[in-house]
C-alpha positions as CSV (number, residue, x, y, z in Angstrom):
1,X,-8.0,94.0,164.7
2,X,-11.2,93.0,163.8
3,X,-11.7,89.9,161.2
4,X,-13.5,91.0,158.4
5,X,-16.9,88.6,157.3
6,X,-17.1,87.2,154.0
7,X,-20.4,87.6,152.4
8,X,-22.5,84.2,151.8
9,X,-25.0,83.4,149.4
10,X,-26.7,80.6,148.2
11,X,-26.2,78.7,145.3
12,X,-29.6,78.1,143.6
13,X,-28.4,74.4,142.2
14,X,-27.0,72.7,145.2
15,X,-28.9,75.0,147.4
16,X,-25.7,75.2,150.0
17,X,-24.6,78.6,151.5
18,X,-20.4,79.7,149.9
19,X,-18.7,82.5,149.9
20,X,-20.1,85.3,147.3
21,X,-16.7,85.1,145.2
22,X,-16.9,81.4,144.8
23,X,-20.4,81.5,142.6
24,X,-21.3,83.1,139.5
25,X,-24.2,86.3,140.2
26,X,-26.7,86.4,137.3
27,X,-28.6,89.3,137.3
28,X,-32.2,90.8,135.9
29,X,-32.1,93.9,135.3
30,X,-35.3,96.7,135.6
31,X,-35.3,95.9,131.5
32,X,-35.5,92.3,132.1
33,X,-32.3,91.7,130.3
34,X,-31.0,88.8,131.6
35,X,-26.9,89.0,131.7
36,X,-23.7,87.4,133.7
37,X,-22.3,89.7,136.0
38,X,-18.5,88.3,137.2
39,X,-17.7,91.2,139.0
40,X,-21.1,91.2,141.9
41,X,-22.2,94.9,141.6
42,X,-24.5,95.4,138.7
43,X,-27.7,96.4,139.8
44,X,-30.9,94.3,139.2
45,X,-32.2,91.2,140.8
46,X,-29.7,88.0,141.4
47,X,-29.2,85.0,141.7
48,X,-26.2,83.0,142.4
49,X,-24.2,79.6,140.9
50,X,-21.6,77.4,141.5
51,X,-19.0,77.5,139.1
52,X,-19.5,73.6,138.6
53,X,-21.8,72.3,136.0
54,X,-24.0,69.3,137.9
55,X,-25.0,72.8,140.3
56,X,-26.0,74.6,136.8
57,X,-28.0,71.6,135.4
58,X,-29.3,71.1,138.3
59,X,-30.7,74.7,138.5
60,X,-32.0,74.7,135.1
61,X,-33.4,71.1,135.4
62,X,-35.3,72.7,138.2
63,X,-36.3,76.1,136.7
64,X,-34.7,77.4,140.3
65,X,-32.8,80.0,138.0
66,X,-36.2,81.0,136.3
67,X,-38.0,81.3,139.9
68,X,-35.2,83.1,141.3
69,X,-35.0,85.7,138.5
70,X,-38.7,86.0,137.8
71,X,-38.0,85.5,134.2
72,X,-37.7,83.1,131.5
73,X,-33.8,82.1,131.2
74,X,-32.5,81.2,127.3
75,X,-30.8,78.5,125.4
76,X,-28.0,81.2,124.5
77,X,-27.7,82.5,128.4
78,X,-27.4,78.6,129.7
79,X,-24.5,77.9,126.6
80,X,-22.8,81.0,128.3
81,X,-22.8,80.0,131.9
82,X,-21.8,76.6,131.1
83,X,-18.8,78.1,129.0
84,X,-18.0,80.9,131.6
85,X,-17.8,77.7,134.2
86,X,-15.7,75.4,132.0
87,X,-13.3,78.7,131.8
88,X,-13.3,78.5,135.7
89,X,-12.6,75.1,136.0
């Protein structure tokens, strides 16, 4: 039998390549809302983040996230993640 491939995508903090269920998938949609998506398949431009809050800061120190999404990323939406990664933790 054949093994099956995990997906890999890049965290946009620590900038290292990890499987696609270890990171957190913001996404844009064609709105521009900007939401969390935990399950991977809403549609709309992502980005990826560890579930580890230096990777996050790190990101939004940066404006990574921002650059990534082509949009201007909240107070609110950054309280969020870093609650939805404590929950992870």
């Amino acid at each position: 039998m054949k093994v099956k491939k995990l997906p890999q995508r890049m965290c946009t903090g620590c900038m290292e390549m990890k499987p696609k269920k270890e990171l957190i998938r913001i996404v844009r949609s064609k709105e521009g809302e900007i939401t969390i998506d935990l399950v991977g398949k809403k549609p709309g431009r992502g980005a990826y983040i560890c579930k580890n809050e230096e990777c996050l800061t790190k990101a939004f120190k940066t404006k990574r996230l921002e650059k990534n999404l082509e949009a201007k990323i909240s107070d609110e939406l950054y309280n969020k993640l870093k609650e939805e990664i404590n929950i992870a933790e």
